[in-house]
C-alpha positions in Angstrom: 50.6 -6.2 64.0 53.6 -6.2 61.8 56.8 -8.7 63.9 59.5 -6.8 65.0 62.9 -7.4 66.6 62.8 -6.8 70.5 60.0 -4.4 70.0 59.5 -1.3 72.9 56.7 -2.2 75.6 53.9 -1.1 73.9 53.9 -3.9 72.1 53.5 -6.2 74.7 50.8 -3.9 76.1 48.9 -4.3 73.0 49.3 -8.3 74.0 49.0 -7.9 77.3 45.6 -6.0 76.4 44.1 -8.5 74.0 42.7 -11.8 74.2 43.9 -13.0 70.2 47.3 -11.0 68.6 47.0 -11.4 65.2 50.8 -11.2 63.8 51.2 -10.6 60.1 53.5 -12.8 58.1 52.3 -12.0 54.5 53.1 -8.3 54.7 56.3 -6.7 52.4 59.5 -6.3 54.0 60.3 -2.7 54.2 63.8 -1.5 54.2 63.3 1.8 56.4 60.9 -0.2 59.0 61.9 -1.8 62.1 61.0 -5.5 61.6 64.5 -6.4 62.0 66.1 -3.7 64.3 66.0 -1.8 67.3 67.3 0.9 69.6 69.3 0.2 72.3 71.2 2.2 75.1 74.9 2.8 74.3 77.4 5.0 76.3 73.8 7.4 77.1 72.7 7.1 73.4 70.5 5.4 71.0 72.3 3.1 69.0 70.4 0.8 66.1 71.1 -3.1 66.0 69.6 -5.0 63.2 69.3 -8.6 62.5 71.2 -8.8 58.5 69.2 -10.3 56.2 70.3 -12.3 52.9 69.8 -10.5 49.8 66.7 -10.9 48.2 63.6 -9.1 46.7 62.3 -6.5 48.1 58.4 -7.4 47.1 58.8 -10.4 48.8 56.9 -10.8 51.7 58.5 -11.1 55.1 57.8 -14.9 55.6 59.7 -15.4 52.8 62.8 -13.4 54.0 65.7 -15.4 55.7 68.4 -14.2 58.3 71.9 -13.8 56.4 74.0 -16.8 56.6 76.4 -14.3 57.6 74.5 -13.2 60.9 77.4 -12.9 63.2 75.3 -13.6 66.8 78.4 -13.9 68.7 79.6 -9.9 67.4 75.7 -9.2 67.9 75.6 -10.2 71.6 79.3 -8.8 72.8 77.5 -5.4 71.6 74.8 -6.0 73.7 77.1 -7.4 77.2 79.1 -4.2 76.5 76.3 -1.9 76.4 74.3 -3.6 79.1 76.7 -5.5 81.5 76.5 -3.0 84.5 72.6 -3.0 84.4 71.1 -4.5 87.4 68.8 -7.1 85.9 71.9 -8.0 83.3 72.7 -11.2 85.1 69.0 -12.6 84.7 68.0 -11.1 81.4 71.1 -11.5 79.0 70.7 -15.6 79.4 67.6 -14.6 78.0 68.7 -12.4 75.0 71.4 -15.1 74.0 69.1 -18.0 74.1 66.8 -15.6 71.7 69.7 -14.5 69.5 71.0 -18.0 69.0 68.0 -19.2 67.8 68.6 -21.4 64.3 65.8 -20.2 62.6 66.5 -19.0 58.6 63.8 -17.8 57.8 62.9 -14.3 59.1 59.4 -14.6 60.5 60.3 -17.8 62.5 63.2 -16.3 63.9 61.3 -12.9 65.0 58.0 -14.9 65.9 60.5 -17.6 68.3 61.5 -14.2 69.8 58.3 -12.8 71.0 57.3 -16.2 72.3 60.2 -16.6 74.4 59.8 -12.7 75.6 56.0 -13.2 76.3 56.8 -16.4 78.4 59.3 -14.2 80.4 56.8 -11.0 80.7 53.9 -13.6 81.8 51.7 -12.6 79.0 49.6 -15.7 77.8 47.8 -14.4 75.0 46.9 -16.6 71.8 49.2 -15.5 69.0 47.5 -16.1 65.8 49.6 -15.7 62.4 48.1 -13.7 59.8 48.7 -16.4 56.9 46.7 -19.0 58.8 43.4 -16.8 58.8 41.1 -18.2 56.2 40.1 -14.9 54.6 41.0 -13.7 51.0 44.6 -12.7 51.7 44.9 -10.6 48.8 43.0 -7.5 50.8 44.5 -4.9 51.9 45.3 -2.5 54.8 41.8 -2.2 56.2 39.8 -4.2 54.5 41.8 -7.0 55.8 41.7 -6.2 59.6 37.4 -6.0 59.2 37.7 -9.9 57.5 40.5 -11.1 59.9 38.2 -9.6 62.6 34.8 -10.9 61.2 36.7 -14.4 60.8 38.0 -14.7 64.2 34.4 -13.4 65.3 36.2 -10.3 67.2 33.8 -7.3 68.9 36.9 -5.1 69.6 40.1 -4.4 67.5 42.8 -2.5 69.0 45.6 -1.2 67.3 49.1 1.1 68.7 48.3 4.9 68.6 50.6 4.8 65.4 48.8 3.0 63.4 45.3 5.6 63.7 45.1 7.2 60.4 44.1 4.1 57.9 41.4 3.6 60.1 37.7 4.9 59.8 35.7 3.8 62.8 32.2 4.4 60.9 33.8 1.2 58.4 34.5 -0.5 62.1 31.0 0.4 63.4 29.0 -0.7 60.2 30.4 -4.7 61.0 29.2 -4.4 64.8 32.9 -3.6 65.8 34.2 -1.1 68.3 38.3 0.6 67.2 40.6 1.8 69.7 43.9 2.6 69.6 46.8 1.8 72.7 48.7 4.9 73.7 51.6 4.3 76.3 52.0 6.5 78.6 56.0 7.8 79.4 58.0 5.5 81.5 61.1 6.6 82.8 63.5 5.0 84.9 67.0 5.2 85.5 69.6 3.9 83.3 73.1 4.2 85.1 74.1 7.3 84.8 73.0 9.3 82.0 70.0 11.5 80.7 67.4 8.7 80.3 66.3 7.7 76.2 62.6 7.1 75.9 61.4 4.3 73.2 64.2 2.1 73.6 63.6 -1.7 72.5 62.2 -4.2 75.4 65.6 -5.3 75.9 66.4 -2.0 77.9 63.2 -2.3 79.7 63.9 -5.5 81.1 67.8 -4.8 81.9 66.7 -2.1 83.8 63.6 -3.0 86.2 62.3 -5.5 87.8 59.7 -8.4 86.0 56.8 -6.6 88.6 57.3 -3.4 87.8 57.6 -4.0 84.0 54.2 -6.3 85.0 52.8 -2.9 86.4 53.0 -1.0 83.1 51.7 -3.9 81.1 48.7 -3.9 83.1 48.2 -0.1 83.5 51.0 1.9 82.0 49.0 3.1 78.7 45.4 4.1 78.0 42.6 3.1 75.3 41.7 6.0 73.2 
């Protein structure tokens, strides 16, 4: 899976699901993708926030990106306190966000990778997080030719992938190396967020301002199915 900022549960019900999480580093940056932004919940709408990155090119892959110099984390987490102060699980979580925001990390994949370890030590999930890079396959593959020798390498039986990711994949290719493909679908949560109409898909961040570590612990555990 690609690193992303804050991503929405079903990420961490693809970890929670899994015994290795294979995170990719040596992957392009894309511009319009969501490795370094998010939605959150402002005034009963989804805003984005992003994590600004320094100028650089766009081939480049995204352990070689680095957070801007000019990453302002004080102006990024008053957005957050305003947005989220009256949440009931504020007073517990936003220590939480701040100790992940001010992380020093330049470069872009440290500083998104420190960010799902911190979350994953808060959510309980204890899943070995492998990085893509570290794999000894040949890394110039592609798409799904490099799942099947990341999979064959780390001996896996079982790949699972989000429900969004389903089209580049041909389970007879899967089948032909002894491996079984399924995808992770989450199924809807709602819950109640002050006041307003509630805003599916929001970024873990929401999830966690707004409900309790068990009941987030219930819909890691059971809250999607395998398709």
């Amino acid at each position: 899976m690609q690193p992303y900022l804050f991503p929405y549960i079903g990420y961490f019900q693809l970890l929670h699901s899994v015994d290795l999480f294979v995170v990719y580093d040596n992957i392009k940056y894309t511009k319009k993708g969501w490795i370094n932004r998010n939605r959150f919940l402002q005034n009963g709408r989804e805003e984005i926030f992003s994590v600004p990155l320094k100028k650089d090119s766009d081939s480049l892959h995204v352990k070689y990106r680095e957070v801007s110099q000019d990453f302002n984390r004080d102006k990024f987490l008053n957005k957050l306190k305003g947005a989220y102060q009256r949440a009931p699980y504020f007073e517990s979580i936003f220590p939480l966000i701040e100790k992940i925001v001010r992380d020093e990390n330049s470069g872009l994949f440290r500083y998104l990778h420190n960010s799902l370890t911190e979350l994953c030590i808060y959510l309980g999930i204890n899943t070995k997080i492998i990085i893509s890079s570290e794999v000894s396959i040949d890394h110039s593959l592609k798409g799904q030719d490099k799942v099947l020798a990341i999979c064959k390498e780390l001996a896996a039986r079982t790949y699972i992938n989000a429900i969004g990711g389903i089209n580049p994949y041909d389970r007879k290719a899967f089948q032909s190396k002894g491996l079984e493909l399924k995808f992770l679908r989450s199924k809807a949560f709602e819950y109640e967020q002050f006041d307003h109409d509630f805003v599916p898909w929001l970024s873990i961040i929401d999830v966690m301002m707004f409900n309790s570590i068990e009941t987030i612990n219930e819909r890691l555990a059971s809250g999607y199915d395998l398709l």
